[in-house]
Biopython code that builds the backbone (N, CA, C, O; Angstrom):
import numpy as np
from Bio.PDB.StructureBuilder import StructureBuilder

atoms = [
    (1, "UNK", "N", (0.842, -1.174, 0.000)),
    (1, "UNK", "CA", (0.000, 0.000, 0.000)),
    (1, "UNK", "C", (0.890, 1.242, 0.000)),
    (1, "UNK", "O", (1.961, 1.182, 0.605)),
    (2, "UNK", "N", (0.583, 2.198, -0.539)),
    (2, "UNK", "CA", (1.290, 3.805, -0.385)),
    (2, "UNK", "C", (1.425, 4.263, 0.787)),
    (2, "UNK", "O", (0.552, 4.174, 1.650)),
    (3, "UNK", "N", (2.468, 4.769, 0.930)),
    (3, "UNK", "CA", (2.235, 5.654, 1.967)),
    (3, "UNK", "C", (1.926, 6.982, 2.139)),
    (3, "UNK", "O", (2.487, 7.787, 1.396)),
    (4, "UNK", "N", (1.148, 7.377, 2.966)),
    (4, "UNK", "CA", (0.125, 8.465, 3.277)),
    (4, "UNK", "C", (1.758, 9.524, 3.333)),
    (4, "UNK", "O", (2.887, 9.171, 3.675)),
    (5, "UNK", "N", (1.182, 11.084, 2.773)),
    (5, "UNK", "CA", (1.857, 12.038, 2.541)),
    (5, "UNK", "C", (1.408, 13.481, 2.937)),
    (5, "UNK", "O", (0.248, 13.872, 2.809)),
    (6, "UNK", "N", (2.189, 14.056, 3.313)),
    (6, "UNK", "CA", (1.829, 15.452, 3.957)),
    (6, "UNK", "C", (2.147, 16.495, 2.962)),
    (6, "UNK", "O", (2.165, 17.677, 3.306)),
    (7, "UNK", "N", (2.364, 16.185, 1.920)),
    (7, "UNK", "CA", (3.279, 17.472, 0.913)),
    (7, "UNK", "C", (2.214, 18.153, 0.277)),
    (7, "UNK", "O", (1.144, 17.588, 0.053)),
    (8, "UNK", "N", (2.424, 19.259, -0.008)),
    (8, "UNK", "CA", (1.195, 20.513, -0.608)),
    (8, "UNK", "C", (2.047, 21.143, -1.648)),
    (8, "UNK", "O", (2.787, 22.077, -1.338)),
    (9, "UNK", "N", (1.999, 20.767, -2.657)),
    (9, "UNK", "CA", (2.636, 21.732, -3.765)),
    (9, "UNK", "C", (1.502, 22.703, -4.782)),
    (9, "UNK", "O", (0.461, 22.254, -5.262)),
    (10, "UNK", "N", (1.873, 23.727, -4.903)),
    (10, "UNK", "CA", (1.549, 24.951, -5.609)),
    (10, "UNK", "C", (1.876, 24.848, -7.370)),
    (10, "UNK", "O", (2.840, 24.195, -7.768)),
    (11, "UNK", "N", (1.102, 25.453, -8.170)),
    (11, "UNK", "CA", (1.214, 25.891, -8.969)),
    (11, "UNK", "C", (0.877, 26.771, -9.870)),
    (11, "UNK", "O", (-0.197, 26.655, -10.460)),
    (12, "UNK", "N", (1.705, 27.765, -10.119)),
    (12, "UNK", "CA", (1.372, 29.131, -10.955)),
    (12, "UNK", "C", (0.935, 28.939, -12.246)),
    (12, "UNK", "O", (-0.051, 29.656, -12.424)),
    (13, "UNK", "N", (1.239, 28.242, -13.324)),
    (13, "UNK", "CA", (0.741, 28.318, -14.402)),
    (13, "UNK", "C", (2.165, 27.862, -15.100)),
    (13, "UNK", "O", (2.099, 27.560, -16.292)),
    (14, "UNK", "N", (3.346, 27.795, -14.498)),
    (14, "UNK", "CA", (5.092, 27.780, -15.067)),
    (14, "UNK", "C", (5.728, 26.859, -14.189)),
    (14, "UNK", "O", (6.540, 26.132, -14.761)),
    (15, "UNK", "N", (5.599, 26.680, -12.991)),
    (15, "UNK", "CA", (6.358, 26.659, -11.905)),
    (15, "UNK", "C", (5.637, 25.581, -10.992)),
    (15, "UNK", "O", (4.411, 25.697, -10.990)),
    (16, "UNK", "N", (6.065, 24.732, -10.350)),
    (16, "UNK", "CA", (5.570, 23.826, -9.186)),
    (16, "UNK", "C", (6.056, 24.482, -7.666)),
    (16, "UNK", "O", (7.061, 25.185, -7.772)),
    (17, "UNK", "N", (5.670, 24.401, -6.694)),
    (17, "UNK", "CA", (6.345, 24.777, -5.433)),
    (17, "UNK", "C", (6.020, 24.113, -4.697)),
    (17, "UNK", "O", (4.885, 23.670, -4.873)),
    (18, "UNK", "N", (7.012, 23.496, -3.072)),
    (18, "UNK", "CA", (6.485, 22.370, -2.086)),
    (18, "UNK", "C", (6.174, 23.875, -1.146)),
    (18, "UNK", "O", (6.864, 24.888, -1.031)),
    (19, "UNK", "N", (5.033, 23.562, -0.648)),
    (19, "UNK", "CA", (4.663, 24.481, 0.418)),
    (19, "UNK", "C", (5.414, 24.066, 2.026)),
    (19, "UNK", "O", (5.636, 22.867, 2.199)),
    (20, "UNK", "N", (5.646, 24.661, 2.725)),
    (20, "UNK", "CA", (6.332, 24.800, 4.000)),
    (20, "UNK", "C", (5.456, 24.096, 5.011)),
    (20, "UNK", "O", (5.784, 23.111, 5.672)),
    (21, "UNK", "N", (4.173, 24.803, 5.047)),
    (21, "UNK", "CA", (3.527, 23.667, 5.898)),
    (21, "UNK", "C", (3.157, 22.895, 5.418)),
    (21, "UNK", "O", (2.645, 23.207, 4.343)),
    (22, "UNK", "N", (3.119, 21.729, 5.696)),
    (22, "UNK", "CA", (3.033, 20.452, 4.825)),
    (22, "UNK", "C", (1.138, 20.080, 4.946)),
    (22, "UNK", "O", (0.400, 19.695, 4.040)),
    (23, "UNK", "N", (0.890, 20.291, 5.995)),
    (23, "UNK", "CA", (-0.613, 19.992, 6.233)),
    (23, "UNK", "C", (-0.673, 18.523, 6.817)),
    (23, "UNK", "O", (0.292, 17.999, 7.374)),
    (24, "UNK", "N", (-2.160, 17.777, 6.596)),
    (24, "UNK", "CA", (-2.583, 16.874, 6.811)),
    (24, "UNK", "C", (-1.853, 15.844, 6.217)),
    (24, "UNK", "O", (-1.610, 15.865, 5.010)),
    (25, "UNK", "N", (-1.360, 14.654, 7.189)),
    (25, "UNK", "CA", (-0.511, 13.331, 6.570)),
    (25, "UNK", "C", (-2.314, 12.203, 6.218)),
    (25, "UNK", "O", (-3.083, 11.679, 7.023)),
    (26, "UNK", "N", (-2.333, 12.258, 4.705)),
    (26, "UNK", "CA", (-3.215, 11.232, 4.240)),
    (26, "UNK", "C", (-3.351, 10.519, 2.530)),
    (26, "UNK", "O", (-3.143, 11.076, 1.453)),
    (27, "UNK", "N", (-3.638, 9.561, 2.729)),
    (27, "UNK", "CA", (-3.711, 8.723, 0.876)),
    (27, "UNK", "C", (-4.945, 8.948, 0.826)),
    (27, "UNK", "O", (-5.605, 8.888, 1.863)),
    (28, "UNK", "N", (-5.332, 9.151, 0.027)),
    (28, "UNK", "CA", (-6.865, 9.182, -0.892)),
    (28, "UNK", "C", (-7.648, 10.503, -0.308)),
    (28, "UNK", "O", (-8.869, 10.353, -0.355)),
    (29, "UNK", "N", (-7.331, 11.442, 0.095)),
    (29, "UNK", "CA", (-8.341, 12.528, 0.278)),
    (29, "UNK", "C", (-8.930, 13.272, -0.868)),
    (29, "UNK", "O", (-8.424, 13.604, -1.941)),
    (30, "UNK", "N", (-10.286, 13.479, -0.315)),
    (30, "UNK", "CA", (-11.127, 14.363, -1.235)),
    (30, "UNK", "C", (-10.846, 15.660, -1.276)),
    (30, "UNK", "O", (-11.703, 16.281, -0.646)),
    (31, "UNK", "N", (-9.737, 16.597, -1.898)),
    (31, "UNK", "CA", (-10.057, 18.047, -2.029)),
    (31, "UNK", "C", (-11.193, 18.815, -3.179)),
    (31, "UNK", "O", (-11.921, 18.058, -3.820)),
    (32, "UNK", "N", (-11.255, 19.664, -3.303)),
    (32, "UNK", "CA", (-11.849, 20.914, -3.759)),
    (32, "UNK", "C", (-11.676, 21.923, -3.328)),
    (32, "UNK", "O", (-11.294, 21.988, -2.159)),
    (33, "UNK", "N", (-11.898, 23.198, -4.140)),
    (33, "UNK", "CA", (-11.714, 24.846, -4.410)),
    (33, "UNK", "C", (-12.997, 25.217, -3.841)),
    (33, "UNK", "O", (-13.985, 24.820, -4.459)),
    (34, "UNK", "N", (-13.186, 25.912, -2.767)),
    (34, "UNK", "CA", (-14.385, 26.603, -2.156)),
    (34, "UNK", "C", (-14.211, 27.977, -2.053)),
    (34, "UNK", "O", (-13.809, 28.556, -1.044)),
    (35, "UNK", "N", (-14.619, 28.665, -3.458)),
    (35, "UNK", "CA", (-14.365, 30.680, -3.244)),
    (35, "UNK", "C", (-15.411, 31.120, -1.809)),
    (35, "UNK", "O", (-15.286, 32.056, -1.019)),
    (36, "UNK", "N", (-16.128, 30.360, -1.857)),
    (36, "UNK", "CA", (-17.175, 30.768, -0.136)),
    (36, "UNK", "C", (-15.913, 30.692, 1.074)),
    (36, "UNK", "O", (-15.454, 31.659, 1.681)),
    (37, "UNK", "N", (-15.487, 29.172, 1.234)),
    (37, "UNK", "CA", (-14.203, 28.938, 2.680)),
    (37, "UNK", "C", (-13.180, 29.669, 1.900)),
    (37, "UNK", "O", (-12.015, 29.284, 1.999)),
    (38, "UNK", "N", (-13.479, 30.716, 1.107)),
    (38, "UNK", "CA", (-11.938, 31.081, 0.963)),
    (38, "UNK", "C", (-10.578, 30.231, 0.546)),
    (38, "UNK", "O", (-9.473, 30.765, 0.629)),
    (39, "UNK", "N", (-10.714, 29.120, 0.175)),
    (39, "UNK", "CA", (-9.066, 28.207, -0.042)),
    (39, "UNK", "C", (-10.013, 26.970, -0.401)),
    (39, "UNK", "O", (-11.222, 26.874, -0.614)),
    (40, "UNK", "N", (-8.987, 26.094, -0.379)),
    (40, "UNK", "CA", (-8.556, 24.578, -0.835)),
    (40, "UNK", "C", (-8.954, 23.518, 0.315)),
    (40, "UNK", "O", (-8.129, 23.076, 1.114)),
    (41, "UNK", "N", (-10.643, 23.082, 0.294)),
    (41, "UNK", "CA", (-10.782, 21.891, 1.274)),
    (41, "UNK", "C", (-10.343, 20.373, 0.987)),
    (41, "UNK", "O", (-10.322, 19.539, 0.082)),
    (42, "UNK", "N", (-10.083, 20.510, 2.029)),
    (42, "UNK", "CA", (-8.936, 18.607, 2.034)),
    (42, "UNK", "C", (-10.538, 17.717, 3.047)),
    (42, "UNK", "O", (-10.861, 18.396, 4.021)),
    (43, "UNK", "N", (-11.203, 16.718, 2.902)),
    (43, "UNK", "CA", (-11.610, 15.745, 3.695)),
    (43, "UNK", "C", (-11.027, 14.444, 3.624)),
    (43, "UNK", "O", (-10.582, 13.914, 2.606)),
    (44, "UNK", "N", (-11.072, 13.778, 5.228)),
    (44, "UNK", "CA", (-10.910, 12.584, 4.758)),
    (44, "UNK", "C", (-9.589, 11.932, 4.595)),
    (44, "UNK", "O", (-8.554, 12.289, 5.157)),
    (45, "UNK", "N", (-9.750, 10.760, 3.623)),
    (45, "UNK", "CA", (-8.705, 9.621, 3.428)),
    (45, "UNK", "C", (-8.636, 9.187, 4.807)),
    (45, "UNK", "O", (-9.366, 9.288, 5.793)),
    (46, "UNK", "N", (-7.026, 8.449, 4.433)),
    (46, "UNK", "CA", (-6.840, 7.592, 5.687)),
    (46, "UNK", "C", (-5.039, 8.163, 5.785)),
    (46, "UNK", "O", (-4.459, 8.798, 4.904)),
    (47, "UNK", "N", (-4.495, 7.745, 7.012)),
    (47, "UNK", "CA", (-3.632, 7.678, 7.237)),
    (47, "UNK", "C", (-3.648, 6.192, 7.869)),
    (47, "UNK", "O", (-3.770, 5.293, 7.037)),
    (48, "UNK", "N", (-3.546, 5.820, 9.171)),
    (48, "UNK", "CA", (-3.666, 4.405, 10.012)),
    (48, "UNK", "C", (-5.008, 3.985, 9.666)),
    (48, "UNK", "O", (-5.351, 2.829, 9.417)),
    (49, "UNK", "N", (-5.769, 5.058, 9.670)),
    (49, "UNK", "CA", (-7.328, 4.768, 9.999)),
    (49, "UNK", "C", (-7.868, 5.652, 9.340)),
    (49, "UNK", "O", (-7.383, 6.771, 9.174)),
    (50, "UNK", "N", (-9.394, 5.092, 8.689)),
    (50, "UNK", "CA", (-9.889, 6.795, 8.026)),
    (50, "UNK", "C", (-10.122, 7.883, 8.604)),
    (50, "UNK", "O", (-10.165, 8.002, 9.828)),
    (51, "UNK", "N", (-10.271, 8.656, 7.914)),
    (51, "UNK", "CA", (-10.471, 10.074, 9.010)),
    (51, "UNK", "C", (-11.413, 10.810, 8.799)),
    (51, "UNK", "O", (-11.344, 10.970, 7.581)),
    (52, "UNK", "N", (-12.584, 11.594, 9.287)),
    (52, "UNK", "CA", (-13.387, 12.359, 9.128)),
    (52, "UNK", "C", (-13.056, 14.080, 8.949)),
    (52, "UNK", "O", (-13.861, 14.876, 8.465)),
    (53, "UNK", "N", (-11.610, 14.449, 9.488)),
    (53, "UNK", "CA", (-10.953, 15.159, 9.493)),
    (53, "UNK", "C", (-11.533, 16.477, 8.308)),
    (53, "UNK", "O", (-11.342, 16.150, 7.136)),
    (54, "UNK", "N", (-12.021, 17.508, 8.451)),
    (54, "UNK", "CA", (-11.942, 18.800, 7.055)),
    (54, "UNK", "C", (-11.140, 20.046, 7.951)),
    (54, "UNK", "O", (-11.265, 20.630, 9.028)),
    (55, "UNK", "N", (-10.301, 20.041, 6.839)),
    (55, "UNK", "CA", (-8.748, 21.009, 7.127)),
    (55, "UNK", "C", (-9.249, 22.251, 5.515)),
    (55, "UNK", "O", (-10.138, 22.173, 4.667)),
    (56, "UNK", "N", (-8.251, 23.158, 5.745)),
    (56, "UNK", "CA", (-8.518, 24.524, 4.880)),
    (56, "UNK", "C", (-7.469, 24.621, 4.402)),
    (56, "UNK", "O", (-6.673, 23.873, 4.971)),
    (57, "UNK", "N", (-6.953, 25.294, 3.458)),
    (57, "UNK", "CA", (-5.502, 25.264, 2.973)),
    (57, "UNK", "C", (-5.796, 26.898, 2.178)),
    (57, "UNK", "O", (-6.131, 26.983, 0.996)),
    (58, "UNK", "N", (-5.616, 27.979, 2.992)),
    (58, "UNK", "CA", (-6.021, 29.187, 3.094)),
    (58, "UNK", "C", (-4.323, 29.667, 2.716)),
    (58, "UNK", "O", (-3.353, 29.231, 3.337)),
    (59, "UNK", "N", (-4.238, 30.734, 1.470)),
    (59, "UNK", "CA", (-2.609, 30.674, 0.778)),
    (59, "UNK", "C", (-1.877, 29.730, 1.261)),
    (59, "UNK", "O", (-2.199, 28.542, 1.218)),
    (60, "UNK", "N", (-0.879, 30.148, 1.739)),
    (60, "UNK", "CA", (0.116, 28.620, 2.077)),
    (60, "UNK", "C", (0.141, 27.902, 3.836)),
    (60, "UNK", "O", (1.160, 27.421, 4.333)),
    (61, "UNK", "N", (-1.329, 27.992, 4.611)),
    (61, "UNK", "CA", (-1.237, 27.291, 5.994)),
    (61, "UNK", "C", (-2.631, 26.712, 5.958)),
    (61, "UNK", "O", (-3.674, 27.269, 5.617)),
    (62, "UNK", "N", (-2.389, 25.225, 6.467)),
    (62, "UNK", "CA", (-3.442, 24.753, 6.285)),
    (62, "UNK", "C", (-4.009, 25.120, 8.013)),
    (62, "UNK", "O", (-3.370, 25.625, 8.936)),
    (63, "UNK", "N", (-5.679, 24.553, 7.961)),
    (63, "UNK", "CA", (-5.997, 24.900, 9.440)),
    (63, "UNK", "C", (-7.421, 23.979, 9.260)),
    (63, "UNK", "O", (-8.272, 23.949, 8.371)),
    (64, "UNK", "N", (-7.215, 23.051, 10.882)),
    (64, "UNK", "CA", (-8.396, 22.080, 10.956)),
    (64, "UNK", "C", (-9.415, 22.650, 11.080)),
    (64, "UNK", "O", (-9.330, 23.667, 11.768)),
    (65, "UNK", "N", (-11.000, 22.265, 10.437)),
    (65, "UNK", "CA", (-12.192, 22.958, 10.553)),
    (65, "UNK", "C", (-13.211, 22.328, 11.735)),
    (65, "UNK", "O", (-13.874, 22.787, 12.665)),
    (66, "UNK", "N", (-12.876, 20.663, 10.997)),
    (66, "UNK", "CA", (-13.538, 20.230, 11.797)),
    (66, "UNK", "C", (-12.597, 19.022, 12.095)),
    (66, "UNK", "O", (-11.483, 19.053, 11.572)),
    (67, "UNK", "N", (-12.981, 17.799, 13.004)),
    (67, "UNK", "CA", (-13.234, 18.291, 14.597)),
    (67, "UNK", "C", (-12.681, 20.075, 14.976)),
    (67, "UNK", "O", (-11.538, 20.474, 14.753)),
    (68, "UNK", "N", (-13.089, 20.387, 15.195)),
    (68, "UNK", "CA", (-12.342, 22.181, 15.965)),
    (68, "UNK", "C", (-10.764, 21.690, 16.443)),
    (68, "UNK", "O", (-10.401, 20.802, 17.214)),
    (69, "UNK", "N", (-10.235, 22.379, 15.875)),
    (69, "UNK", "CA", (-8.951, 22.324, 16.443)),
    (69, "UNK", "C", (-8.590, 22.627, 18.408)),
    (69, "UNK", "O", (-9.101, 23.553, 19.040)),
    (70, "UNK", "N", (-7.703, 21.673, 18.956)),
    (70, "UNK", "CA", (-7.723, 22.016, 19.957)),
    (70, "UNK", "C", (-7.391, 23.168, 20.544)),
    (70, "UNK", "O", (-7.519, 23.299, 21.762)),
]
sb = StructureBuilder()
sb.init_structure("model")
sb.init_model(0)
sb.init_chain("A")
sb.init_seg("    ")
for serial, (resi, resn, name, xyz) in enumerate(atoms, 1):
    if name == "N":
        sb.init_residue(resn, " ", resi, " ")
    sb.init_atom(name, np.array(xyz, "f"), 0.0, 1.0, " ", f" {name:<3s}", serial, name[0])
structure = sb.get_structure()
């Protein structure tokens, strides 16, 4: 099986970039573009176990939505 990955890369239209915060470590997540949340929603996949997890990826820092971050 793959292993689950934390990497967030960017792209301008020329150029690839690895983003700094890496975000959520997971294989198979569902993203999409939400102009309403402002950024890039990540749900889901699995890492050990699946996850219910929705994180934001707002310019380059991601931030948990739900569960609420502690």
């Amino acid at each position: 099986m793959e292993a689950a990955s934390a990497e967030t890369w960017t792209y301008d239209g020329a150029t690839w970039a690895r983003l700094t915060d890496a975000g959520p470590r997971r294989r198979f997540p569902q993203l999409m573009f939400d102009s309403a949340a402002g950024g890039v929603l990540l749900y889901g996949g699995f890492d050990r176990e699946p996850s219910n997890e929705l994180w934001r990826l707002r310019g380059s820092a991601w931030e948990r939505l739900f569960p609420a971050a502690p």
